[in-house]
Structure formats: C-alpha cells, structure tokens
Biopython code that builds the backbone (N, CA, C, O; Angstrom):
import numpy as np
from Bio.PDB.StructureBuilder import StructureBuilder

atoms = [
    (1, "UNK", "N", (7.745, 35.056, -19.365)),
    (1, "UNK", "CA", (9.065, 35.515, -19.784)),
    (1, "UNK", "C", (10.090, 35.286, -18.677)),
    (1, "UNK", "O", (9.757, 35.284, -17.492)),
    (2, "UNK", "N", (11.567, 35.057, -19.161)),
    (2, "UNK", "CA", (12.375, 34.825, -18.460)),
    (2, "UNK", "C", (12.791, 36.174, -17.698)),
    (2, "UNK", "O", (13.153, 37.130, -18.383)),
    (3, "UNK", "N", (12.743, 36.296, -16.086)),
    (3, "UNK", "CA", (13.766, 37.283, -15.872)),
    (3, "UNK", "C", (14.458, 37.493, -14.887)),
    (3, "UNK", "O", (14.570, 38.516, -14.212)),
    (4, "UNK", "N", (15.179, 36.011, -14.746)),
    (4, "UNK", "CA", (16.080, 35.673, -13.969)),
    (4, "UNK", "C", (16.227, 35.452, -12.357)),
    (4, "UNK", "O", (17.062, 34.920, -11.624)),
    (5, "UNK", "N", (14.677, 36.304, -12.141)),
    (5, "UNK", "CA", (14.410, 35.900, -10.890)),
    (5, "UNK", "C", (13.675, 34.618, -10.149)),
    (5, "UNK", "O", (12.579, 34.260, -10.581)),
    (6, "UNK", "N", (14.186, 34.036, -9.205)),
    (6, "UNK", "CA", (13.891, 32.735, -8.775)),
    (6, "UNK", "C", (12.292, 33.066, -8.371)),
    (6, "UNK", "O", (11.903, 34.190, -8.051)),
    (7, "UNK", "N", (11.693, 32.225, -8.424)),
    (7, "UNK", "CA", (10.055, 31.755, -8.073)),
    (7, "UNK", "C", (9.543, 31.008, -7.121)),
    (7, "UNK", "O", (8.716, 31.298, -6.257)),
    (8, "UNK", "N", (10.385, 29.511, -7.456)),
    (8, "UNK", "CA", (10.387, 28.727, -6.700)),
    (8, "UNK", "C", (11.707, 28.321, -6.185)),
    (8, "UNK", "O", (12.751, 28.818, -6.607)),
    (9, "UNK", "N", (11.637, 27.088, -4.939)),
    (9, "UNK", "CA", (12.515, 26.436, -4.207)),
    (9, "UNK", "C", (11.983, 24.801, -3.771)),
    (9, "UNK", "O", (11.369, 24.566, -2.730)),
    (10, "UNK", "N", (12.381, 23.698, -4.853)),
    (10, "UNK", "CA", (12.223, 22.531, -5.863)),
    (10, "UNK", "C", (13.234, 21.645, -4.164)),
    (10, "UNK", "O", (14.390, 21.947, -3.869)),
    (11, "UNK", "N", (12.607, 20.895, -3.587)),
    (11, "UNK", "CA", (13.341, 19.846, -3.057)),
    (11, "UNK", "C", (13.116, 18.505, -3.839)),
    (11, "UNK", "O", (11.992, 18.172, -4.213)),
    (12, "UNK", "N", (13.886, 17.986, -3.996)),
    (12, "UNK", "CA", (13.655, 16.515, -4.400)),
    (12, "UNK", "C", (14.417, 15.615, -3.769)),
    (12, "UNK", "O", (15.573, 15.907, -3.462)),
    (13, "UNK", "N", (13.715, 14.013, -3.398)),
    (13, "UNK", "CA", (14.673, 13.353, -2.318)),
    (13, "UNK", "C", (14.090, 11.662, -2.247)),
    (13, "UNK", "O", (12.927, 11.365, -2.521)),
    (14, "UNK", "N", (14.547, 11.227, -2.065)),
    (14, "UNK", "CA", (14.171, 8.973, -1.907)),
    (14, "UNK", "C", (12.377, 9.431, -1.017)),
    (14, "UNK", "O", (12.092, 9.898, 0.087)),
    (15, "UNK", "N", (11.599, 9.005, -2.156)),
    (15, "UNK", "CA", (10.312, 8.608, -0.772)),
    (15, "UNK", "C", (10.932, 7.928, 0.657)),
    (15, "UNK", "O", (11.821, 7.077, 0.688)),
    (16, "UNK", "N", (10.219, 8.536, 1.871)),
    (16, "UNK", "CA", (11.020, 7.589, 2.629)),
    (16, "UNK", "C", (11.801, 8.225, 3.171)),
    (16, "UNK", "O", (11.482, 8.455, 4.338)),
    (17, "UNK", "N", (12.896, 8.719, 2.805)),
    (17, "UNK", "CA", (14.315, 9.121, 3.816)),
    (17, "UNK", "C", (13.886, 10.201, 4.394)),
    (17, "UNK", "O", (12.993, 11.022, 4.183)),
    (18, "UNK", "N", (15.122, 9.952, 5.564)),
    (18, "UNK", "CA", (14.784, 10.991, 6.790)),
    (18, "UNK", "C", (14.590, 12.304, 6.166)),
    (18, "UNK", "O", (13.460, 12.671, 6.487)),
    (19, "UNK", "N", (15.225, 13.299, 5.333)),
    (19, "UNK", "CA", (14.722, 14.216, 4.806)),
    (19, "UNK", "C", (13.282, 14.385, 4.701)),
    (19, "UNK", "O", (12.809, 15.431, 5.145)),
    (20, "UNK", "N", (12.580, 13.592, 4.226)),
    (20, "UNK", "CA", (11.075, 13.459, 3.681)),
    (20, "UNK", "C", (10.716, 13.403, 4.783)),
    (20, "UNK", "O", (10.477, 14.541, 5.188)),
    (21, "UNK", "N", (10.510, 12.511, 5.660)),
    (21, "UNK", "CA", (10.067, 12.381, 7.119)),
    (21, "UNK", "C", (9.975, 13.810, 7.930)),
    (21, "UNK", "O", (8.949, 14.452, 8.153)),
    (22, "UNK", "N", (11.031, 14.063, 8.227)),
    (22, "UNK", "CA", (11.363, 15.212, 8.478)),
    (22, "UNK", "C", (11.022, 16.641, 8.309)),
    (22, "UNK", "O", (10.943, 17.590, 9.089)),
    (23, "UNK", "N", (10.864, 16.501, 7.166)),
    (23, "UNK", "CA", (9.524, 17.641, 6.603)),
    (23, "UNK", "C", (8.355, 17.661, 6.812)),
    (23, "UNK", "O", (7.688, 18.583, 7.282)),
    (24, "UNK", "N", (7.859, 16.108, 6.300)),
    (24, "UNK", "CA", (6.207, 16.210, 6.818)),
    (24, "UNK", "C", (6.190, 16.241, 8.518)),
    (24, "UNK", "O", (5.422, 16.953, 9.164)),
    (25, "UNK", "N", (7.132, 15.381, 9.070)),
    (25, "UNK", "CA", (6.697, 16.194, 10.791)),
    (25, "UNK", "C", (6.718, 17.466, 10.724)),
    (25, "UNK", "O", (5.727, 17.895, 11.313)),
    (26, "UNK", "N", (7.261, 18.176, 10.361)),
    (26, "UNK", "CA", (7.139, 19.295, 10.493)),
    (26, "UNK", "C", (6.291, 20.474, 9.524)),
    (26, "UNK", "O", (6.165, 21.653, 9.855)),
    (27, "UNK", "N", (5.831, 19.953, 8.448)),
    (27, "UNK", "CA", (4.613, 20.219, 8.404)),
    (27, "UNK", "C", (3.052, 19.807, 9.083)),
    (27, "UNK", "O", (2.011, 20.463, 9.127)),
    (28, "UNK", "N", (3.282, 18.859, 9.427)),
    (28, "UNK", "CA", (2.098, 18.027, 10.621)),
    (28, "UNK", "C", (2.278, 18.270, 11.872)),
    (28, "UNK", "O", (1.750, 17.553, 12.722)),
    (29, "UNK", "N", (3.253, 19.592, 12.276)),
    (29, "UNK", "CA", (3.286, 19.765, 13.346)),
    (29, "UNK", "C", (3.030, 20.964, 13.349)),
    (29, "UNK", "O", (2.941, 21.362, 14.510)),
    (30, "UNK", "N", (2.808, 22.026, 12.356)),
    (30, "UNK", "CA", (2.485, 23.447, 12.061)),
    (30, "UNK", "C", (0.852, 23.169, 11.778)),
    (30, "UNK", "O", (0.227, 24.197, 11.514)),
    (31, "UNK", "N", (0.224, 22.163, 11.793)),
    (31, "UNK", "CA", (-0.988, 21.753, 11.174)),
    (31, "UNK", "C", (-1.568, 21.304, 12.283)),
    (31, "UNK", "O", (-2.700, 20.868, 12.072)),
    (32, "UNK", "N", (-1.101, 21.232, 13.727)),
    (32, "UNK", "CA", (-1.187, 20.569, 14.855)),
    (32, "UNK", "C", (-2.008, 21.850, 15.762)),
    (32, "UNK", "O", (-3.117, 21.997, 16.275)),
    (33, "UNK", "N", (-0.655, 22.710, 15.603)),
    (33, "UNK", "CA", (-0.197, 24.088, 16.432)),
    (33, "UNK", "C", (-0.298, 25.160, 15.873)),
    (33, "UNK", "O", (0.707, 25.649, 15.357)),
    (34, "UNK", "N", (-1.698, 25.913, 15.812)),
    (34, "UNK", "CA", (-1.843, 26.626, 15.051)),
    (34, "UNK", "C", (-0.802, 27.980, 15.700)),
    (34, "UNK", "O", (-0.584, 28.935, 14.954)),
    (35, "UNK", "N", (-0.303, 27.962, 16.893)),
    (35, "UNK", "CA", (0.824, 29.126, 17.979)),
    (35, "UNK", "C", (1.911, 29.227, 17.234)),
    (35, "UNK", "O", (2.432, 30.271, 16.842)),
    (36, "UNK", "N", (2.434, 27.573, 16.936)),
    (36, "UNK", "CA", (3.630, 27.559, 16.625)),
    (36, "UNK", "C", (3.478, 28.062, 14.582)),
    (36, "UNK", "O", (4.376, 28.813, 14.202)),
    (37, "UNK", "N", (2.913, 27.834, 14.000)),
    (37, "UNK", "CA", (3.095, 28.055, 12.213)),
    (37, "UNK", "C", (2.378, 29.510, 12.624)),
    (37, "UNK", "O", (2.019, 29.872, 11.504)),
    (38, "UNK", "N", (2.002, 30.436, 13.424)),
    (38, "UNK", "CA", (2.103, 31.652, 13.580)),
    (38, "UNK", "C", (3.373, 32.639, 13.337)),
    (38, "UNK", "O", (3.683, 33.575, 12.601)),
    (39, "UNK", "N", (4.021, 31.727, 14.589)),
    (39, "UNK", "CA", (5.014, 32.219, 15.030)),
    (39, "UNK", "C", (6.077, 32.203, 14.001)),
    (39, "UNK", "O", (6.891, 33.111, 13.834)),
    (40, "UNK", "N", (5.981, 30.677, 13.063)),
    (40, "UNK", "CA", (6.822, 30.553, 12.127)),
    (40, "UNK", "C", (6.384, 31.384, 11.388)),
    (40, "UNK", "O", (7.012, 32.422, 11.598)),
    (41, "UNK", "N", (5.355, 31.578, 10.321)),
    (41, "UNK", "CA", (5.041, 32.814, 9.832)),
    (41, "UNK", "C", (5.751, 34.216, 9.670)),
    (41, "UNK", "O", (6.243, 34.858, 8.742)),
    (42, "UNK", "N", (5.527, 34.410, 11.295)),
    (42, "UNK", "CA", (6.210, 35.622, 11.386)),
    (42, "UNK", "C", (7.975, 35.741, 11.488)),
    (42, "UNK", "O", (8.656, 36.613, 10.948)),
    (43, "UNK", "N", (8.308, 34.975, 12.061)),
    (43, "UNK", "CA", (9.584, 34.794, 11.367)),
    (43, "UNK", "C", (9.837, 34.789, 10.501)),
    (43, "UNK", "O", (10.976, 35.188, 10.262)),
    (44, "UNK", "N", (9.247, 34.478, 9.729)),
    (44, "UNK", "CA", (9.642, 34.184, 8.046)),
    (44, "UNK", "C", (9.397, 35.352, 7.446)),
    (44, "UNK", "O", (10.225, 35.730, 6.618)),
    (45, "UNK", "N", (8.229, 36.180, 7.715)),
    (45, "UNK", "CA", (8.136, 37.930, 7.201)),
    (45, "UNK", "C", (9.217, 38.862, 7.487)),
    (45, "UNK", "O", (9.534, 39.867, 6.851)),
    (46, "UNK", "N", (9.978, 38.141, 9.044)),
    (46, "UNK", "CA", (10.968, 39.239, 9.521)),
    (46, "UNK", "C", (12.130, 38.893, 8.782)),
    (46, "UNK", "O", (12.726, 39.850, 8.286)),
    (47, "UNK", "N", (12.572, 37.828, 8.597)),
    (47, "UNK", "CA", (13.625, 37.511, 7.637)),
    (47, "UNK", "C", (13.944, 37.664, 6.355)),
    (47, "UNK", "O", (15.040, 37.670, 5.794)),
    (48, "UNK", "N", (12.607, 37.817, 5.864)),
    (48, "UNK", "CA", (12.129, 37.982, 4.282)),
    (48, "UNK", "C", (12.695, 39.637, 4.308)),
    (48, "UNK", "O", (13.643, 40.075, 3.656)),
    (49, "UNK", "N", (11.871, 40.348, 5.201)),
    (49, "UNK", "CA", (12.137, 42.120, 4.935)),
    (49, "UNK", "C", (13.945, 42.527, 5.108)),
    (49, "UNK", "O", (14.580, 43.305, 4.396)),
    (50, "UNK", "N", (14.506, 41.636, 6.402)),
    (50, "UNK", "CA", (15.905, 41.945, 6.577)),
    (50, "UNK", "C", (16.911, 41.251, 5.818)),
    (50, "UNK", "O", (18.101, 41.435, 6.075)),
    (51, "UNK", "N", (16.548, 40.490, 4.930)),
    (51, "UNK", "CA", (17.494, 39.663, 3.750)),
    (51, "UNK", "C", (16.901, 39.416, 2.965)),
    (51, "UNK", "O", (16.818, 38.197, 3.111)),
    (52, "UNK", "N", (16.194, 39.718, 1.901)),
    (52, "UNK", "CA", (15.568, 39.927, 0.743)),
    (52, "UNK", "C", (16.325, 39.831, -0.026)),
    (52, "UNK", "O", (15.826, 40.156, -1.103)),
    (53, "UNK", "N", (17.801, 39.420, -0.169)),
    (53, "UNK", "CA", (18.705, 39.039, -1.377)),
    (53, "UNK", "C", (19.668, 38.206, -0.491)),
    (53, "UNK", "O", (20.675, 37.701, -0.989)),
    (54, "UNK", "N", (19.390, 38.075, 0.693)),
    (54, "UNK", "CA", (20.405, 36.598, 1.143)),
    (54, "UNK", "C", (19.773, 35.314, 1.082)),
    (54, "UNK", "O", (19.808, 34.825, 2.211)),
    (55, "UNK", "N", (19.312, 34.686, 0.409)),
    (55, "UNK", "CA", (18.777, 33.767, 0.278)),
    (55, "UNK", "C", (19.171, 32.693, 1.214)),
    (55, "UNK", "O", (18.263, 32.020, 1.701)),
    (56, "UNK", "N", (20.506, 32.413, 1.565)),
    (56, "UNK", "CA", (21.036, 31.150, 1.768)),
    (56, "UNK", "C", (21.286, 31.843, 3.582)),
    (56, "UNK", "O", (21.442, 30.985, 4.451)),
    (57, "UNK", "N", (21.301, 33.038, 3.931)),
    (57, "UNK", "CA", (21.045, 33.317, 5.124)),
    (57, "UNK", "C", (19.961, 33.465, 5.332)),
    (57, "UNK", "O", (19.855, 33.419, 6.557)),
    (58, "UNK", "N", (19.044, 33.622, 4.908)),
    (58, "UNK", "CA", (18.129, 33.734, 5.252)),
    (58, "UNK", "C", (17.015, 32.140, 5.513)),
    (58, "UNK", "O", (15.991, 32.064, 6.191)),
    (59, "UNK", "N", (17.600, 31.200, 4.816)),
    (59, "UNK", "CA", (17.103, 29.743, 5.338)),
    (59, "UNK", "C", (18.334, 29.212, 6.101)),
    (59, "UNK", "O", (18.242, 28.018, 6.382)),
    (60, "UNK", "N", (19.243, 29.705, 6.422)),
    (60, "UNK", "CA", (20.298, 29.291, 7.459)),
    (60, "UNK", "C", (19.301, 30.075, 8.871)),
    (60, "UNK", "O", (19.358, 29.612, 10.010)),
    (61, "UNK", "N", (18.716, 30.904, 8.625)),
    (61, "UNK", "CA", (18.355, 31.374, 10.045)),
    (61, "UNK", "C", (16.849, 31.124, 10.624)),
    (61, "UNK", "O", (16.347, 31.327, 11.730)),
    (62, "UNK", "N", (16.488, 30.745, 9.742)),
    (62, "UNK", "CA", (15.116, 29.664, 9.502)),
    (62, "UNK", "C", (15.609, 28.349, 10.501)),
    (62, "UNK", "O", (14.921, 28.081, 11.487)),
    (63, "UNK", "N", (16.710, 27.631, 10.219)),
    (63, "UNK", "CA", (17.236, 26.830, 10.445)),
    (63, "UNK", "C", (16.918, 26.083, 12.542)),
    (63, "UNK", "O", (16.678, 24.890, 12.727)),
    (64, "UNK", "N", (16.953, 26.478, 13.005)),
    (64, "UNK", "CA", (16.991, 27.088, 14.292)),
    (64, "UNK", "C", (15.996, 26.246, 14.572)),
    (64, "UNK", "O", (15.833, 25.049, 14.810)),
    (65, "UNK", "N", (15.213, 27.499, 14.446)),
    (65, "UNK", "CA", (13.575, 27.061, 14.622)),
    (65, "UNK", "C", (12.570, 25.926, 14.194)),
    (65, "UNK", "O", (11.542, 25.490, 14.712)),
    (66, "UNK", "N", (13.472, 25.526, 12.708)),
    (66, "UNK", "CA", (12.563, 24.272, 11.794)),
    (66, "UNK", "C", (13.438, 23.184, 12.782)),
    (66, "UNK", "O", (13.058, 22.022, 12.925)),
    (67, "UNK", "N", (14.416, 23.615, 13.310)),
    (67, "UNK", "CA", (15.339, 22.128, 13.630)),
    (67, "UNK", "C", (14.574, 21.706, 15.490)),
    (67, "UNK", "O", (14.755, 20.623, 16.047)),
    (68, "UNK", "N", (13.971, 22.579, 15.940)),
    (68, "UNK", "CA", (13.463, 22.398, 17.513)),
    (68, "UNK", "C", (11.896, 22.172, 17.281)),
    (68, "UNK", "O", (11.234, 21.624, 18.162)),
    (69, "UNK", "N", (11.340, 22.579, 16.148)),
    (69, "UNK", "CA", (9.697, 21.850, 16.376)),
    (69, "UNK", "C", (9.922, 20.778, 15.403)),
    (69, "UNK", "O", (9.036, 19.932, 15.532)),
    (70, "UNK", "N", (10.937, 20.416, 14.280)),
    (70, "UNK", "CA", (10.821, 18.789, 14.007)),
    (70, "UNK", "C", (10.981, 17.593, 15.275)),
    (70, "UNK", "O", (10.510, 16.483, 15.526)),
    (71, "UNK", "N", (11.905, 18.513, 15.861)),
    (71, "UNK", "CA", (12.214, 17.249, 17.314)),
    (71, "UNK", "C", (10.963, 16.974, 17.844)),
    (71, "UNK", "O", (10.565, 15.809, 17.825)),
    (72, "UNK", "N", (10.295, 17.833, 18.301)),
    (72, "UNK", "CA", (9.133, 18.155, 19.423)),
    (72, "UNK", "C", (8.036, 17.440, 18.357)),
    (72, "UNK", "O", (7.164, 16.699, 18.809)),
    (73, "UNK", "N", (8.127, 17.682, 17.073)),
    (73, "UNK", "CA", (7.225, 16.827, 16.300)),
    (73, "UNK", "C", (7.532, 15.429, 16.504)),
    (73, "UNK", "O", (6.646, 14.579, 16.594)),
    (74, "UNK", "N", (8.899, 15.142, 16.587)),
    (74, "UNK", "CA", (8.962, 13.286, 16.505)),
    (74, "UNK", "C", (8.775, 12.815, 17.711)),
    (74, "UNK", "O", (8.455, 11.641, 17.896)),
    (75, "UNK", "N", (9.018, 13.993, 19.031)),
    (75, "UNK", "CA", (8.687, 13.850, 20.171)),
    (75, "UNK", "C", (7.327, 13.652, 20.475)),
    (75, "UNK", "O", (7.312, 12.974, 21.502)),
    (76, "UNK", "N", (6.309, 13.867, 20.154)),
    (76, "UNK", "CA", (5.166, 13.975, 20.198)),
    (76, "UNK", "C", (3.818, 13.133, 19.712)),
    (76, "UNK", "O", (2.772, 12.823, 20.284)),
    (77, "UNK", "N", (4.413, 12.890, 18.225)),
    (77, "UNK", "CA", (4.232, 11.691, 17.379)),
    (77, "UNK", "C", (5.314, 11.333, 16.770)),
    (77, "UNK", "O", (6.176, 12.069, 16.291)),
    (78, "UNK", "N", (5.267, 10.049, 16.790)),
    (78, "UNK", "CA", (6.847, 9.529, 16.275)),
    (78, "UNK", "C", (6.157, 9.208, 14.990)),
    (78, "UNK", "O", (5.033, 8.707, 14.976)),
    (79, "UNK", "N", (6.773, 9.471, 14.006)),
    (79, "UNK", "CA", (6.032, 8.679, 12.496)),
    (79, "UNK", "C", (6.156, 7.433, 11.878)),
    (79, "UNK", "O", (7.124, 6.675, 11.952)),
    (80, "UNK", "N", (5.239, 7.291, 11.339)),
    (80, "UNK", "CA", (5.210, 5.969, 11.231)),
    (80, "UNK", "C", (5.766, 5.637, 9.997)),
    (80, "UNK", "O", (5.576, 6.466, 9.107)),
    (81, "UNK", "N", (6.389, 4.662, 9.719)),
    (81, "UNK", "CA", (6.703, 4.179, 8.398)),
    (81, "UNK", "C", (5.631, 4.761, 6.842)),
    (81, "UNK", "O", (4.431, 4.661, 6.586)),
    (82, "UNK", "N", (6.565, 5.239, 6.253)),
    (82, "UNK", "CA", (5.722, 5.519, 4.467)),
    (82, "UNK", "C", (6.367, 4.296, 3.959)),
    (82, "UNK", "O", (6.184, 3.939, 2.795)),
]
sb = StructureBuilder()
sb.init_structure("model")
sb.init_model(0)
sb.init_chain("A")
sb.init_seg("    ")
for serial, (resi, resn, name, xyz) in enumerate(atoms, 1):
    if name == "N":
        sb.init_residue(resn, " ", resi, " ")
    sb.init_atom(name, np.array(xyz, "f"), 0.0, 1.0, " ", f" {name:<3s}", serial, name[0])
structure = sb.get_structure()
C-alpha cells in the first residue's frame, strides 16, 4: 500500500561517467577499509537520529566525508576504465 513515505533513493546515470566511477571507488574503498565504512556507518546513524525529516541535509552532510575517501580512493587505486 501506498503511504507516501519514501523507501528508496534510485540513482541513475551514463555507464561510465564520472558519477558511476565515483561511486564504485567509493564503494571499493569501504570494502578495502573495514575503519573507514565503520566510521561511515556511524555517521550515518548520527545523522539519521538528528535529521530524520531533513533528507536533503542530511546527505548534504554526508557530503564531506563521501567527498575525502573518494579522493583517497582514486588516490590509492586509480580506476580503470569500464
């Protein structure tokens, strides 16, 4: 049944572009570091409890953190062409 509350969060994007890239480093870099997708983890519980209806602040403040271990991901392994 419909009830208006969101479930999911749907990216869609070009196989390929930096977006896509960008993600999987940084999922292959939480898959690397088991310290660091801890840590993200818990960030993500603390943000979840203190904005539980800001949605769009609440992945603005996500933001931060996904944007310094993608670097350190391309830093680390650079990816290779899909």
């Amino acid at each position: 049944p419909r009830t208006g509350r969101r479930t999911h969060h749907v990216h869609l994007a070009p196989a390929g572009c930096r977006f896509v890239r960008e993600r999987l480093a940084f999922r292959d870099h939480l898959r690397r570091h088991p310290d660091d997708a801890a840590r993200y983890a818990d960030l993500k519980r603390r943000l979840a409890a203190r904005l539980a209806h800001e949605r769009e602040r609440y992945h603005a403040e996500k933001n931060d953190f996904i944007q310094t271990l993608t670097a350190q991901a391309f830093r680390d392994s650079p990816p290779s062409p899909l």
